[in-house]
Structures are given as C-alpha cells and as structure tokens.
DSSP file (Angstrom, degrees, kcal/mol; ACC not computed):
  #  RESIDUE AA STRUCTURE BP1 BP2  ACC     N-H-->O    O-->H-N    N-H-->O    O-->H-N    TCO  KAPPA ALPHA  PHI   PSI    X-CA   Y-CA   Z-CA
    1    1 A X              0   0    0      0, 0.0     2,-1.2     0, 0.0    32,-0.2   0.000 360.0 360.0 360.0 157.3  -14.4  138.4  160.1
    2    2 A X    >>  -     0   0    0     30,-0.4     3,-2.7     1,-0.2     4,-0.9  -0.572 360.0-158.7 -78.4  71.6  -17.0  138.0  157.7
    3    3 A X  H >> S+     0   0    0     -2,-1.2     3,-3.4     1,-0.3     4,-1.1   0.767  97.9  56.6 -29.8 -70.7  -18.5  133.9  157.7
    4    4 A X  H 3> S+     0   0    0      1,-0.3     4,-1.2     2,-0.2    -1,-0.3   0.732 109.3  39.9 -51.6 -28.6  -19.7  134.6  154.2
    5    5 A X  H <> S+     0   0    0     -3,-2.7     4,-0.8     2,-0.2    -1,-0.3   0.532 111.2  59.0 -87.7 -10.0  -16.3  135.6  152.8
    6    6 A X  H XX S+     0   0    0     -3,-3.4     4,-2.2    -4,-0.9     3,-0.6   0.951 109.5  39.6 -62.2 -67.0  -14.6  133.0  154.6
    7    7 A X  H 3X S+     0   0    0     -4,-1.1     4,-2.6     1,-0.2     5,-0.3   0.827 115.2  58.1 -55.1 -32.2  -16.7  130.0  153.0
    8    8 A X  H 3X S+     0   0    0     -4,-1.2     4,-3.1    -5,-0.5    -1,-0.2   0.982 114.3  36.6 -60.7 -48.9  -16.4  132.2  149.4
    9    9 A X  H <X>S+     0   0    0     -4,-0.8     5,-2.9    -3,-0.6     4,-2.2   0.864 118.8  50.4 -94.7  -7.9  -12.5  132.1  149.7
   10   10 A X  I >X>S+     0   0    0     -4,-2.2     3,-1.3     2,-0.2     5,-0.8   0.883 113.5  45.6 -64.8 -85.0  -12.5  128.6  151.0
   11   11 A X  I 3<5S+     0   0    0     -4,-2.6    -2,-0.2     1,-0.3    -3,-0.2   0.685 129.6  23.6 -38.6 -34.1  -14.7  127.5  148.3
   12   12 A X  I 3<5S+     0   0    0     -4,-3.1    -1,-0.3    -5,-0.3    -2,-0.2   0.851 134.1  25.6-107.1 -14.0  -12.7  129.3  145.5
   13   13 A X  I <<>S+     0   0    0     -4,-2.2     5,-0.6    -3,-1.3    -3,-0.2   0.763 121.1  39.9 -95.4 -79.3   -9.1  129.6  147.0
   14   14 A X  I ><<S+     0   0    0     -5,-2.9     3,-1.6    -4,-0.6     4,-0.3   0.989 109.8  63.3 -69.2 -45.9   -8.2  127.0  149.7
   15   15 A X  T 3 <S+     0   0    0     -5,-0.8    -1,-0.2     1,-0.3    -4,-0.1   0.835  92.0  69.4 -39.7 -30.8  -10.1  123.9  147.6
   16   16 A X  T 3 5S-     0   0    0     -6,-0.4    -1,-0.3     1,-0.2    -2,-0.1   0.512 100.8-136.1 -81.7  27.9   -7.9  124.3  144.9
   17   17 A X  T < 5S+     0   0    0     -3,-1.6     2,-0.4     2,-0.2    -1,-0.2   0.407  77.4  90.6  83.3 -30.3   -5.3  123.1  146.6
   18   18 A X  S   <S+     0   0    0     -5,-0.6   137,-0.2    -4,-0.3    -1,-0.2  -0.517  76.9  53.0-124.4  65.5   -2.7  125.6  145.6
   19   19 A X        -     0   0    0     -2,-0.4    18,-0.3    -5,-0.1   123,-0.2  -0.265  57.9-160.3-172.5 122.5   -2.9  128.3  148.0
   20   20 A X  S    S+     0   0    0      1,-0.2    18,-0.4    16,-0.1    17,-0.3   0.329  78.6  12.9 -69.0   3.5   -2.6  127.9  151.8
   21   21 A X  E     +A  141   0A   0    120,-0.7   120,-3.2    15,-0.2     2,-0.3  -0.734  66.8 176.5-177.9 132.0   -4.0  131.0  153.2
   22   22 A X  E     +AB 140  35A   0     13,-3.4    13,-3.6   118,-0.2   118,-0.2  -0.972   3.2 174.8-153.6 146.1   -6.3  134.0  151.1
   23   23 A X  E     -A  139   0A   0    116,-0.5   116,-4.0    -2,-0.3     2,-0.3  -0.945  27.2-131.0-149.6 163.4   -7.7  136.7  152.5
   24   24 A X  E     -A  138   0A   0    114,-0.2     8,-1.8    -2,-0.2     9,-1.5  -0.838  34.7-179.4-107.2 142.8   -9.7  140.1  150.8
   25   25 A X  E     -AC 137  31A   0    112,-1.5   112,-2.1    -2,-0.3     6,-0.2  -1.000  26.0-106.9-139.6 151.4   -8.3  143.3  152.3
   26   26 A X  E >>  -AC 136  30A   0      4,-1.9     3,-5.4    -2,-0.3     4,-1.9  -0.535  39.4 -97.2 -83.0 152.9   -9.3  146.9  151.7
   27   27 A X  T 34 S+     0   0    0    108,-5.7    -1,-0.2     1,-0.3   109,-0.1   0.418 127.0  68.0  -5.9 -24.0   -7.2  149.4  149.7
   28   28 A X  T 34 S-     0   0    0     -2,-0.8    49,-0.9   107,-0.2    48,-0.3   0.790 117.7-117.3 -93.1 -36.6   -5.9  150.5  152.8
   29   29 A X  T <4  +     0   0    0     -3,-5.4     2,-0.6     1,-0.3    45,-0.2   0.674  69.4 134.1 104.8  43.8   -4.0  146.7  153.0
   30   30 A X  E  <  -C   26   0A   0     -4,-1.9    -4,-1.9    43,-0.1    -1,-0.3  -0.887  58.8-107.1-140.9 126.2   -5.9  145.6  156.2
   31   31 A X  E     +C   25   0A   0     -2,-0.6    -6,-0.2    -6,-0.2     3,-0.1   0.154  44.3 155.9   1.4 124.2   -7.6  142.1  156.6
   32   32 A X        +     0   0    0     -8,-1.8   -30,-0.4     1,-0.7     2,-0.3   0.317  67.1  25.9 -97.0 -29.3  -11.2  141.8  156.5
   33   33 A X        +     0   0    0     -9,-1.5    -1,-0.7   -32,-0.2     2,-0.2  -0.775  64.5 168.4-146.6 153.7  -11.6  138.2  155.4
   34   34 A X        +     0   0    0     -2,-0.3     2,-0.3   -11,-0.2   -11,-0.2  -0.810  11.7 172.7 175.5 145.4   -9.7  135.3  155.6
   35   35 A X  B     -B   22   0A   0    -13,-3.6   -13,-3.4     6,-0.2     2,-0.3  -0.992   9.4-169.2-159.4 148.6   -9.4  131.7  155.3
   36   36 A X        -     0   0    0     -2,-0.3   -15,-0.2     3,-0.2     3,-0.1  -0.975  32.4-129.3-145.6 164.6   -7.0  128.8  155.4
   37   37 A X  S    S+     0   0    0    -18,-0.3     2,-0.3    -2,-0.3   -16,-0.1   0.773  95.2  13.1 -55.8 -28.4   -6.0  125.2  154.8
   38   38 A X  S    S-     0   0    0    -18,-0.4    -1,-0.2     2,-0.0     0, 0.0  -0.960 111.4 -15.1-149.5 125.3   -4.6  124.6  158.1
   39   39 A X  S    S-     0   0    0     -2,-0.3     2,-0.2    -3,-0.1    -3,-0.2  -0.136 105.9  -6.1  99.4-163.3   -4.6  126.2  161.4
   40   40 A X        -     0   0    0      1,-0.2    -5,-0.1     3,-0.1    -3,-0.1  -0.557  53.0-157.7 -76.1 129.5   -5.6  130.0  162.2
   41   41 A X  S >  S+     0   0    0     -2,-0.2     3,-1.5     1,-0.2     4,-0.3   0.867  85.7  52.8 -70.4 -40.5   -6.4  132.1  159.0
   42   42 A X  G >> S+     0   0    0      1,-0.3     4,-1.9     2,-0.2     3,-1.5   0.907 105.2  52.5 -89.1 -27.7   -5.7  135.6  160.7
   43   43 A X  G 34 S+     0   0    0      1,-0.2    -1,-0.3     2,-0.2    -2,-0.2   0.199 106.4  51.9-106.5  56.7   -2.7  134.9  161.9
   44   44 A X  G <4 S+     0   0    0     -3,-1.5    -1,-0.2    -5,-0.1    -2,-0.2   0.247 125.1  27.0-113.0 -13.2   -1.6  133.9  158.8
   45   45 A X  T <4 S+     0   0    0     -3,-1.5    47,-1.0    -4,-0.3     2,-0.3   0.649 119.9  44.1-131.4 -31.8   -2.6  136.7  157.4
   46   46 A X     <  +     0   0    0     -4,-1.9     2,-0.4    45,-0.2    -1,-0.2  -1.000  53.7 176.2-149.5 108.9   -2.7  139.3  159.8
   47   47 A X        -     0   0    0     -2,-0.3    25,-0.4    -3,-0.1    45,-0.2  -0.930  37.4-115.7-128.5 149.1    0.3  140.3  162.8
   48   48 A X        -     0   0    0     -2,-0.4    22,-0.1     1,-0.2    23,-0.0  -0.454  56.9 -53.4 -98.3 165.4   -0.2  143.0  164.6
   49   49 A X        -     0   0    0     -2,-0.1    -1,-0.2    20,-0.1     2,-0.2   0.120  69.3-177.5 -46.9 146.8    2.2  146.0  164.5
   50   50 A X  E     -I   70   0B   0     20,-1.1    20,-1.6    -3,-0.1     2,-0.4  -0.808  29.9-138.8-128.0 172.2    6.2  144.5  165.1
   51   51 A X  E     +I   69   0B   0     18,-0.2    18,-0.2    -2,-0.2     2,-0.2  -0.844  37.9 166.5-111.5 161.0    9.6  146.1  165.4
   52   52 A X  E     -I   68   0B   0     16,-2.2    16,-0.5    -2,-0.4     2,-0.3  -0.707  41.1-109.4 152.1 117.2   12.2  143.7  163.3
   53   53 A X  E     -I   67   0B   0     14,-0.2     2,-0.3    -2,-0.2    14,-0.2  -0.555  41.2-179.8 -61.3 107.5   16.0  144.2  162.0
   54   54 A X  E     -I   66   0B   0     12,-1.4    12,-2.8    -2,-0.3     2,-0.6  -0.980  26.9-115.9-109.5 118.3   16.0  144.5  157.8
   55   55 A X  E     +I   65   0B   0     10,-0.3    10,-0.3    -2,-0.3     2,-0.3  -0.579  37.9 174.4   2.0  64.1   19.0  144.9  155.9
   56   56 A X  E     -I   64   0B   0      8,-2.1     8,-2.4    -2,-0.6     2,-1.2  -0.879  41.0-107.8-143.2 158.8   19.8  148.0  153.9
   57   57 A X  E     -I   63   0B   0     -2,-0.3     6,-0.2     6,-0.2     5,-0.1  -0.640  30.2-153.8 -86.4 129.4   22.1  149.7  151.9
   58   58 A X    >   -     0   0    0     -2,-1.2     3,-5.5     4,-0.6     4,-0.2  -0.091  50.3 -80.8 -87.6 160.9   23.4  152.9  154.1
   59   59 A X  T 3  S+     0   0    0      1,-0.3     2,-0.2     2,-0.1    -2,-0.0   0.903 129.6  60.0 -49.1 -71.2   24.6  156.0  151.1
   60   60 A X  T 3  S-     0   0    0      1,-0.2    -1,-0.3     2,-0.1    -2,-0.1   0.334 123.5-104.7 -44.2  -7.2   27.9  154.5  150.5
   61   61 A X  S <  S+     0   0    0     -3,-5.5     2,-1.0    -2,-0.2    -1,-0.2   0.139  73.3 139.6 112.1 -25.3   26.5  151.3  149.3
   62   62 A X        -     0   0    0     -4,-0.2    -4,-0.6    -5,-0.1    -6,-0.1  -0.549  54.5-128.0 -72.7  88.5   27.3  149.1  152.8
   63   63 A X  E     +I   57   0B   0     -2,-1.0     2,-0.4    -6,-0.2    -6,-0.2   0.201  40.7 171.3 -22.4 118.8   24.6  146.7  153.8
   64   64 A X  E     -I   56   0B   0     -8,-2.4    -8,-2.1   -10,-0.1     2,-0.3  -0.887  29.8-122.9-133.9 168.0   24.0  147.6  157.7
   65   65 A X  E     +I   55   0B   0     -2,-0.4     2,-0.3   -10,-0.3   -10,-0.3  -0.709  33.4 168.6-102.9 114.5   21.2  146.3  159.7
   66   66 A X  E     -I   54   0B   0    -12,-2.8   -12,-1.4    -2,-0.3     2,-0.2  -0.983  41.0-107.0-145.1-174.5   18.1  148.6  161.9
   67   67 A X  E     -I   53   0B   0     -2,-0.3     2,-0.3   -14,-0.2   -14,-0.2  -0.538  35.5-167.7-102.6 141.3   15.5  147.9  163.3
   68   68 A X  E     -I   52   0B   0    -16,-0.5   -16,-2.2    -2,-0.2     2,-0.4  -0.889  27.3-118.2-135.5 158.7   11.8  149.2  161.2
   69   69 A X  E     -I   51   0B   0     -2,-0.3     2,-0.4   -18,-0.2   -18,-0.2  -0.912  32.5-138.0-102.5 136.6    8.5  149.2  162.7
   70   70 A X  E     +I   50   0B   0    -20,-1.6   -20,-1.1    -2,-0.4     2,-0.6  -0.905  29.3 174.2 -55.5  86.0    6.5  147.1  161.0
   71   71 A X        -     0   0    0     -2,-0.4    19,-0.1     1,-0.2   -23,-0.1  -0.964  15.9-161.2 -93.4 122.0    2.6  147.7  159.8
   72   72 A X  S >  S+     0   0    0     -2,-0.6     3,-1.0   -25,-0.4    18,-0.2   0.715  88.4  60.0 -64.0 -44.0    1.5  144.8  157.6
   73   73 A X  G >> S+     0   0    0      1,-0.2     4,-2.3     2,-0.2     3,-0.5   0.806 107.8  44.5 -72.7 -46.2   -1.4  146.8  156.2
   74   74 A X  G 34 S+     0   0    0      1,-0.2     4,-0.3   -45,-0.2    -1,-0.2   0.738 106.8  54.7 -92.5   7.7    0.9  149.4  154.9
   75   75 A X  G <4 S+     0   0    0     -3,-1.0    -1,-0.2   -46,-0.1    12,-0.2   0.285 110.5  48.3-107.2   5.7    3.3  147.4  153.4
   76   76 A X  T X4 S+     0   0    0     -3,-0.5     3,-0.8   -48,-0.3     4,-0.5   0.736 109.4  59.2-109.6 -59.2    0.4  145.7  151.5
   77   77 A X  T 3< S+     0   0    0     -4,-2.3     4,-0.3   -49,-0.9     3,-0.1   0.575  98.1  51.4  -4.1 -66.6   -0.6  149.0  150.7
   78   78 A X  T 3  S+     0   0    0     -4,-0.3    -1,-0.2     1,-0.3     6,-0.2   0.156  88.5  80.8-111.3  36.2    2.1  150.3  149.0
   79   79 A X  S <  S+     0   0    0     -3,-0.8    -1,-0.3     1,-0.1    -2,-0.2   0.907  96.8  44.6 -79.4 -35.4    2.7  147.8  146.7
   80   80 A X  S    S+     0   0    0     -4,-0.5     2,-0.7    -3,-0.1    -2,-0.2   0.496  86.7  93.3 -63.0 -26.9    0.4  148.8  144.8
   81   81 A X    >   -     0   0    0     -4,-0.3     3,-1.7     1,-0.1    -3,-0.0  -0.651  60.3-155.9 -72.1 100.4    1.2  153.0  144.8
   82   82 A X  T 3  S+     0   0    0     -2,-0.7    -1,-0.1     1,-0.3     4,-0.1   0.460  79.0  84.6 -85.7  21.8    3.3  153.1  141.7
   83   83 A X  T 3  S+     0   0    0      2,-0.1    -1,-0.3    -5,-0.0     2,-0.2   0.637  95.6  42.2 -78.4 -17.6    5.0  156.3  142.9
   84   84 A X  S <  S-     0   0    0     -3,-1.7     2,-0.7    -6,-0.2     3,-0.0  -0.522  91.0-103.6 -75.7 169.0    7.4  154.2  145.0
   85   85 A X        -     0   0    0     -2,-0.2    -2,-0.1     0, 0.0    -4,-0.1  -0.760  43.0-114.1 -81.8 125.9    9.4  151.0  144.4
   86   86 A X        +     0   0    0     -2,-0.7    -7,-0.1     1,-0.1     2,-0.1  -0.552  44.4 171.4 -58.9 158.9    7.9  148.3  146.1
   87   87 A X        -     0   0    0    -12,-0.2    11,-1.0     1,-0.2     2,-0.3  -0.224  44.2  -9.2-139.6-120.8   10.0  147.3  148.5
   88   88 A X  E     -D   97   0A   0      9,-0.1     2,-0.4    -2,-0.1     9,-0.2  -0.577  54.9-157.1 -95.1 160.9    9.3  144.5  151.5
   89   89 A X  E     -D   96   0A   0      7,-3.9     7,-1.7    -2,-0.3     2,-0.5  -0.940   0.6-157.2-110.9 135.9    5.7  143.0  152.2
   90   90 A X  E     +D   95   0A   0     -2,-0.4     2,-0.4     5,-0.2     5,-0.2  -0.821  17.2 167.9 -64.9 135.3    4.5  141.5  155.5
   91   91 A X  E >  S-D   94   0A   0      3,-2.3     3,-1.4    -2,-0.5   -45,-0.2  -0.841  74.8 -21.7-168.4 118.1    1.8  139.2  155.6
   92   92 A X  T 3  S-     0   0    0    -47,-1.0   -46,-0.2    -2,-0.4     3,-0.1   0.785 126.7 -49.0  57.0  31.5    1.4  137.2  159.1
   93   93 A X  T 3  S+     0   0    0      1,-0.2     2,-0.3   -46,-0.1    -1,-0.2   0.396 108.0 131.1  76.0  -7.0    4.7  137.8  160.1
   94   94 A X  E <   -D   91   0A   0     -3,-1.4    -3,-2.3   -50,-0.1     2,-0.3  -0.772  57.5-128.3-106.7 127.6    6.2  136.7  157.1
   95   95 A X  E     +D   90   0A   0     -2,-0.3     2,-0.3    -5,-0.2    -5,-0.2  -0.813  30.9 179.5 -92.3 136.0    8.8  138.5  155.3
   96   96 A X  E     -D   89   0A   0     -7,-1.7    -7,-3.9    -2,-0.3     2,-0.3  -0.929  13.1-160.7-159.0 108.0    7.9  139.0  151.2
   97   97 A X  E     -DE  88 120A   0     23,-3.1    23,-2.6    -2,-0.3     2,-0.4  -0.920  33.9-107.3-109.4 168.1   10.1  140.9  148.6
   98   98 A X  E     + E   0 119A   0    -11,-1.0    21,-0.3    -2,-0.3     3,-0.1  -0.594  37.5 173.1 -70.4 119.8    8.3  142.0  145.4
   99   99 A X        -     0   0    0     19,-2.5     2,-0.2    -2,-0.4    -1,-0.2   0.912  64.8  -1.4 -93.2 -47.9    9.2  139.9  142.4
  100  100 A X        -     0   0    0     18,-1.1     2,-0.3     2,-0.0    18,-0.3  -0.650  42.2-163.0-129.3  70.1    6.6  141.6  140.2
  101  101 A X        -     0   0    0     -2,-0.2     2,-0.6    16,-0.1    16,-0.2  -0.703   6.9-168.1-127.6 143.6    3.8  143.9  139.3
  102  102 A X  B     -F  116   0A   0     14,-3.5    14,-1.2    -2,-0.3     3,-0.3  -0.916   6.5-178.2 -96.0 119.7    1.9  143.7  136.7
  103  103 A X  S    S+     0   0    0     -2,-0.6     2,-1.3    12,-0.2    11,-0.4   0.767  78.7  63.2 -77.3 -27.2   -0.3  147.0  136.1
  104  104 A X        +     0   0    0      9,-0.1     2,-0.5    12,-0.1    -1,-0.2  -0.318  63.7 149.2-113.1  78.7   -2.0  145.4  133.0
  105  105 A X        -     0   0    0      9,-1.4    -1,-0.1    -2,-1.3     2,-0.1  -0.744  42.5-135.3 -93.6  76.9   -3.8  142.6  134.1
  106  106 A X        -     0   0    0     -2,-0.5     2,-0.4     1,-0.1    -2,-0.1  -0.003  23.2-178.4 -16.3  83.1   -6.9  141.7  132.3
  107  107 A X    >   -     0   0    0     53,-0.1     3,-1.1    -2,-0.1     2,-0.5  -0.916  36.1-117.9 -90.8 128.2  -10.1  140.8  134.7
  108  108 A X  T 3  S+     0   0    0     -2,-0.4    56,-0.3     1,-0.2     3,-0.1  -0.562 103.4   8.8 -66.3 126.6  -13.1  139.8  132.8
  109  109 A X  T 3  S+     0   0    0     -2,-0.5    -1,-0.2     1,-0.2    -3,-0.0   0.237  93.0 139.2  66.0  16.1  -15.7  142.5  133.8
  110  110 A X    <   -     0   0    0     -3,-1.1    -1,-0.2     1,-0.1     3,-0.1  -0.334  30.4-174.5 -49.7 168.9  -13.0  144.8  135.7
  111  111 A X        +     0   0    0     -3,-0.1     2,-0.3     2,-0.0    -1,-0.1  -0.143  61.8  51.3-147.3  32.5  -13.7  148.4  134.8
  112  112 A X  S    S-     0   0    0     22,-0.0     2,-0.2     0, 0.0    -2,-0.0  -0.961 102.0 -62.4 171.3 164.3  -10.6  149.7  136.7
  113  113 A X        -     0   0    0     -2,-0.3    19,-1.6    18,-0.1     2,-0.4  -0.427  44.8-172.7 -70.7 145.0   -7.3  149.3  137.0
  114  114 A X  E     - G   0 131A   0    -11,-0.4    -9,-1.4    -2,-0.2     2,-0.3  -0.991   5.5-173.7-138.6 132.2   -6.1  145.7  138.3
  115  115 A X  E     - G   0 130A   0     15,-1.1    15,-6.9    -2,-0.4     2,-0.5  -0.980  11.3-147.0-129.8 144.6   -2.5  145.4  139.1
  116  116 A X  E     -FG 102 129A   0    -14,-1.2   -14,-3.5    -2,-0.3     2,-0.4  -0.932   5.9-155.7-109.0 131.8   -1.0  142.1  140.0
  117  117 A X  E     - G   0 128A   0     11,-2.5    11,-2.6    -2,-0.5     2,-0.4  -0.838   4.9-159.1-115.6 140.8    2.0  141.4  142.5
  118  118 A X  E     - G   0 127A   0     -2,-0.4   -19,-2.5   -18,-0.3   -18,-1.1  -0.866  20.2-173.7-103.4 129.9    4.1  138.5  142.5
  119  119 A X  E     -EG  98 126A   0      7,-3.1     7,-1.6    -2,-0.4     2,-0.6  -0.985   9.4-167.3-117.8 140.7    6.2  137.7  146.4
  120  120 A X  E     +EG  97 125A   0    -23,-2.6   -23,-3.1    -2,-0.4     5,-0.3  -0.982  13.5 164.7-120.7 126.2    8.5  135.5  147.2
  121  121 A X        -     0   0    0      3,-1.8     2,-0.6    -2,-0.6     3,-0.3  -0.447  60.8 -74.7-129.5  73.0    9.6  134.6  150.9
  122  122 A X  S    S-     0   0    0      1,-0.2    -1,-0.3    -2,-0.1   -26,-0.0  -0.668 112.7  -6.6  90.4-142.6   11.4  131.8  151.4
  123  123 A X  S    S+     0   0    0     -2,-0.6    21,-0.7    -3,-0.1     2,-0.4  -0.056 129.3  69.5 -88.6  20.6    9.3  128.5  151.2
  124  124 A X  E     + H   0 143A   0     -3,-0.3    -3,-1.8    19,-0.3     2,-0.3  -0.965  59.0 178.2-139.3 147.0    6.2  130.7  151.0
  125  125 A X  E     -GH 120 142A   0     17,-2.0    17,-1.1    -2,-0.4     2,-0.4  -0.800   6.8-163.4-129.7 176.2    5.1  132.8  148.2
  126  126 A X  E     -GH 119 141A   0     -7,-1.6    -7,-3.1    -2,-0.3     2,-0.4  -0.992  12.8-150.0-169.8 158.2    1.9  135.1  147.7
  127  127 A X  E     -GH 118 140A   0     13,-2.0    13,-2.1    -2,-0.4     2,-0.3  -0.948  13.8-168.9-138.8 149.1    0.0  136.9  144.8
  128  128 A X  E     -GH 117 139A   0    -11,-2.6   -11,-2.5    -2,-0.4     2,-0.5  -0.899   2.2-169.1-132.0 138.4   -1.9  140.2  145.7
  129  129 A X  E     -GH 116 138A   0      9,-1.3     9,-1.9    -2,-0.3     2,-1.4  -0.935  13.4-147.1-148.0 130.5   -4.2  141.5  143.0
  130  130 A X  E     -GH 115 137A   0    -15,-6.9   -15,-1.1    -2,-0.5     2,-0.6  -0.703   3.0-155.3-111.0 111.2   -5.4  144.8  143.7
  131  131 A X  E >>> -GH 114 136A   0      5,-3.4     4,-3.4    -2,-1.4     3,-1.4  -0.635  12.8-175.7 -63.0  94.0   -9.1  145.4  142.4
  132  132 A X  T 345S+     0   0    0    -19,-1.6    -1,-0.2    -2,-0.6   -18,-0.1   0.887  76.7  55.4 -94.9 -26.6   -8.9  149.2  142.0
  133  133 A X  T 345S+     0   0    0    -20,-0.3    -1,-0.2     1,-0.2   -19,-0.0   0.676 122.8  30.1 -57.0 -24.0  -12.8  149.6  140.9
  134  134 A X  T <45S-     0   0    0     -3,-1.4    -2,-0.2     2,-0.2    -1,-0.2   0.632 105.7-126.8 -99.6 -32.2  -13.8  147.7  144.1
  135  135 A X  T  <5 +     0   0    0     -4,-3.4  -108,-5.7     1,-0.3     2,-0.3   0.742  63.4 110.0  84.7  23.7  -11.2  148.5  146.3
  136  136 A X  E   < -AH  26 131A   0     -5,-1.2    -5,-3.4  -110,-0.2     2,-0.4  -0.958  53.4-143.8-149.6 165.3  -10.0  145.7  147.5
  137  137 A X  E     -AH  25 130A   0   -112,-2.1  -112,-1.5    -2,-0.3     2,-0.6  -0.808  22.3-139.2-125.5 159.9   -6.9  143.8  147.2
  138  138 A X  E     -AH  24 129A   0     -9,-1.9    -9,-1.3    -2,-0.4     2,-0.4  -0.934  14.3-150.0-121.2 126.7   -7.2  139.7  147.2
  139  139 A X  E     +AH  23 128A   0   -116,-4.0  -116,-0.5    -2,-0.6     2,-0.2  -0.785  19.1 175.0 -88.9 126.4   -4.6  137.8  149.1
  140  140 A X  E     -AH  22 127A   0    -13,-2.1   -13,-2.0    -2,-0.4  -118,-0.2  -0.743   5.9-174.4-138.3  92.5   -3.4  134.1  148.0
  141  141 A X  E     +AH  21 126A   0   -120,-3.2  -120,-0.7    -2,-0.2     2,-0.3  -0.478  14.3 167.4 -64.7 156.1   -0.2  132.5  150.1
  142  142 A X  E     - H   0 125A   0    -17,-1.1   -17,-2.0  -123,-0.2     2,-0.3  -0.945  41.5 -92.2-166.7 167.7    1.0  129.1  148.6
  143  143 A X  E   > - H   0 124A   0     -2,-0.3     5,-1.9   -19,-0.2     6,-0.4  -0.638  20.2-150.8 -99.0 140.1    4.1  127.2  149.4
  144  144 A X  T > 5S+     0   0    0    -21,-0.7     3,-3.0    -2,-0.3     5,-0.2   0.994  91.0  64.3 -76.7 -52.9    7.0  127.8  147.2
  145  145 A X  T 3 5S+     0   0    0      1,-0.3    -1,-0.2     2,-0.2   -21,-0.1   0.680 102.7  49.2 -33.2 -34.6    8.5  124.2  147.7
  146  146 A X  T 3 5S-     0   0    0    -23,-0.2    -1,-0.3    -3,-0.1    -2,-0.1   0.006 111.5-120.6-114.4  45.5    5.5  122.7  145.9
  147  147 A X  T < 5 +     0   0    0     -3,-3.0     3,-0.4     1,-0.2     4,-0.2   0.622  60.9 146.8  34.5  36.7    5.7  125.1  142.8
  148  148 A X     >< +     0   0    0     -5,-1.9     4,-2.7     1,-0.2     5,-0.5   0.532  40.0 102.4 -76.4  -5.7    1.9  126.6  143.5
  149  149 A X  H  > S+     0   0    0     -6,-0.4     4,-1.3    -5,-0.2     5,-0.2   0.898  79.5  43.0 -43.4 -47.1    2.9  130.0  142.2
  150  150 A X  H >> S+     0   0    0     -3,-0.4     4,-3.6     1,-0.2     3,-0.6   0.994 119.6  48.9 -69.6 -57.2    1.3  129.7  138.7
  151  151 A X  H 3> S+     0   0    0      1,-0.3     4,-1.3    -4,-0.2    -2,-0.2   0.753 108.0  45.9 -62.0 -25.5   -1.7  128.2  140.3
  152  152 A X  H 3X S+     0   0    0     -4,-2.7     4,-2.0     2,-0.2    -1,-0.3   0.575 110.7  53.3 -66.3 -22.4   -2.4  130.2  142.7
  153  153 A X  H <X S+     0   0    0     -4,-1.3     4,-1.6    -3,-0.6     5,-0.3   0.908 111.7  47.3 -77.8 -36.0   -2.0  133.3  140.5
  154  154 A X  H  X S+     0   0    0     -4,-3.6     4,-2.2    -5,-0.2    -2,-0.2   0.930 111.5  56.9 -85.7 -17.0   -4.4  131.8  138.0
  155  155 A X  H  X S+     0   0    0     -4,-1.3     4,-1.6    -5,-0.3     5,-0.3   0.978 104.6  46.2 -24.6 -88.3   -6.6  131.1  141.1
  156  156 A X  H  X S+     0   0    0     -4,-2.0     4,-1.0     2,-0.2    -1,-0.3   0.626 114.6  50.2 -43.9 -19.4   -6.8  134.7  142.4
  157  157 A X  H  X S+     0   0    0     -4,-1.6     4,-1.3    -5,-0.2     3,-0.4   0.931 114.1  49.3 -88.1 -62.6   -7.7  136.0  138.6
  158  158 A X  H  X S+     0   0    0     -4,-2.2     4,-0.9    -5,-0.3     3,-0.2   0.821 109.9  43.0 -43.0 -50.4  -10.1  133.4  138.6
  159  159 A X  H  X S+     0   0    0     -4,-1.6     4,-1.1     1,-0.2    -1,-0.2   0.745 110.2  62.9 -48.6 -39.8  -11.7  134.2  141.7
  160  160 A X  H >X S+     0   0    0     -4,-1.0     3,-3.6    -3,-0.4     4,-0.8   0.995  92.9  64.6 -48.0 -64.6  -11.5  137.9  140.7
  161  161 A X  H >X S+     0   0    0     -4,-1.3     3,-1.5     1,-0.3     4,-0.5   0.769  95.8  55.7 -33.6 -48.6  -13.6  137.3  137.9
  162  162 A X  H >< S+     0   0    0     -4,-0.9     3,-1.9     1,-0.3    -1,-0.3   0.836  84.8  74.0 -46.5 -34.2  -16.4  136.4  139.9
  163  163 A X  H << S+     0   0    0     -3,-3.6    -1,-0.3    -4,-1.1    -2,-0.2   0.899 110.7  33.9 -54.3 -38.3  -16.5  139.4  141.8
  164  164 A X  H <<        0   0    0     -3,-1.5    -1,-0.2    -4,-0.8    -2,-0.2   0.395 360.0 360.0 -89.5  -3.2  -18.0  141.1  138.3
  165  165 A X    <<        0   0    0     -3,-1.9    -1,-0.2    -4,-0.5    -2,-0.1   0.485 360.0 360.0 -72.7 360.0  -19.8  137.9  137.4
C-alpha cells in the first residue's frame, strides 16, 4: 500500500478523531490504501475471501440460515450499482447492513456522480462515498458507541473535496 496515501488519510481522516480506520478503494471495491488509529489498517479494512452463515428469508417468508462466500471487494462494490438493493457489506471481517444511499451528494469540484452510503454494524459504523469521476470509493469506519457517524460522514466529504482541490 501506497505511504503517500496512508499519511494523506491519516492526516485528513484518522486526526480528526472520528473515524477509526479509512481506506481509498477502486470502483471494483478493493483496498489500495489504508490507514488507522490503532493497530493493522488492512486488516481492518481488508479480509481475505470467507465462507460465513447469514440469515435470509427462504420464498415463504421463513428466516433460515446458509452459508455465503464472502468477497469484501464485491460487496463494496455493489453498493453502489443502483440496479440492485444493497444488501450486506463486509469491511475487515465485519458485518455492515446499508442504512442509506444517497445518489445526490454535492462534492465541491465533483464532475460525476457521487453517491454516499451510510452502514451500521453493531458498535462500528462506516460511510463509503463513491467518487464516480475518479473511480474510487473512500472508506471511513468510526465507532457507533461514541456517536462519530455525523463526523465522520462530514470528514469523508471533506476529504473528498480535496481530491478536486
């Protein structure tokens, strides 16, 4: 991973305080960059492919249980392809359902479309804002327990901006 894009999302991400792990990933949803407050940034960000027991409703409506292969880069991916429903996100191991996306999200010098997604997992949360002009989608975890969701979203928008700055 990239030192320069480490120190960039340390300097604009992890310093504020309000997000414990960000990373830049391409369109595709796979890690390039990363950085965090504590401990290893890629695997916080990045688990390699898993198998893992989700929930669903079978036609009739009955929650049963199976087992999905997991890719984290495609689940990243298709939050953003608004011909589906989002469904669950991985990031690091961590399971993520979609609270939100926004498709009209206002970056100062964006020229493309920028959609933001809101996740909730547990005691963890994340905002994804997927730059569509660049091609890359900007990662921000923060801890739900200490209510960084609003700051960390206006983080990542800030941080966006630069990229056009």
């Amino acid at each position: 991973m990239s030192d320069e894009w480490q120190t960039s999302l340390e300097d604009n991400l992890i310093s504020t305080g309000s997000v414990l792990a960000a990373g830049i990933a391409y369109s595709t949803g796979e890690v390039f960059a990363a950085a965090a407050a504590e401990g290893d940034a890629e695997e916080q960000l990045h688990h390699p492919d898993f198998i893992t027991s989700v929930e669903v409703e079978d036609e009739n409506g009955e929650v049963v249980t199976t087992e999905v292969e997991v890719n984290e880069a495609e689940t990243i991916a298709k939050v953003f392809d608004e011909s589906i429903a989002p469904g669950l996100v991985w990031i690091g191991g961590h399971k993520y359902v979609v609270m939100s996306r926004d498709t009209d999200v206002q970056v100062e010098g964006s020229s493309g479309r920028t959609v933001l997604a809101v996740l909730q997992g547990g005691e963890k949360g994340a905002n994804l804002l997927y730059l569509e002009d660049l091609g890359y989608i900007l990662i921000a975890v923060h801890d739900e327990t200490k209510r960084q969701g609003g700051a960390s979203r206006m983080a990542v928008l800030s941080y966006a901006s630069a990229f056009y700055g």
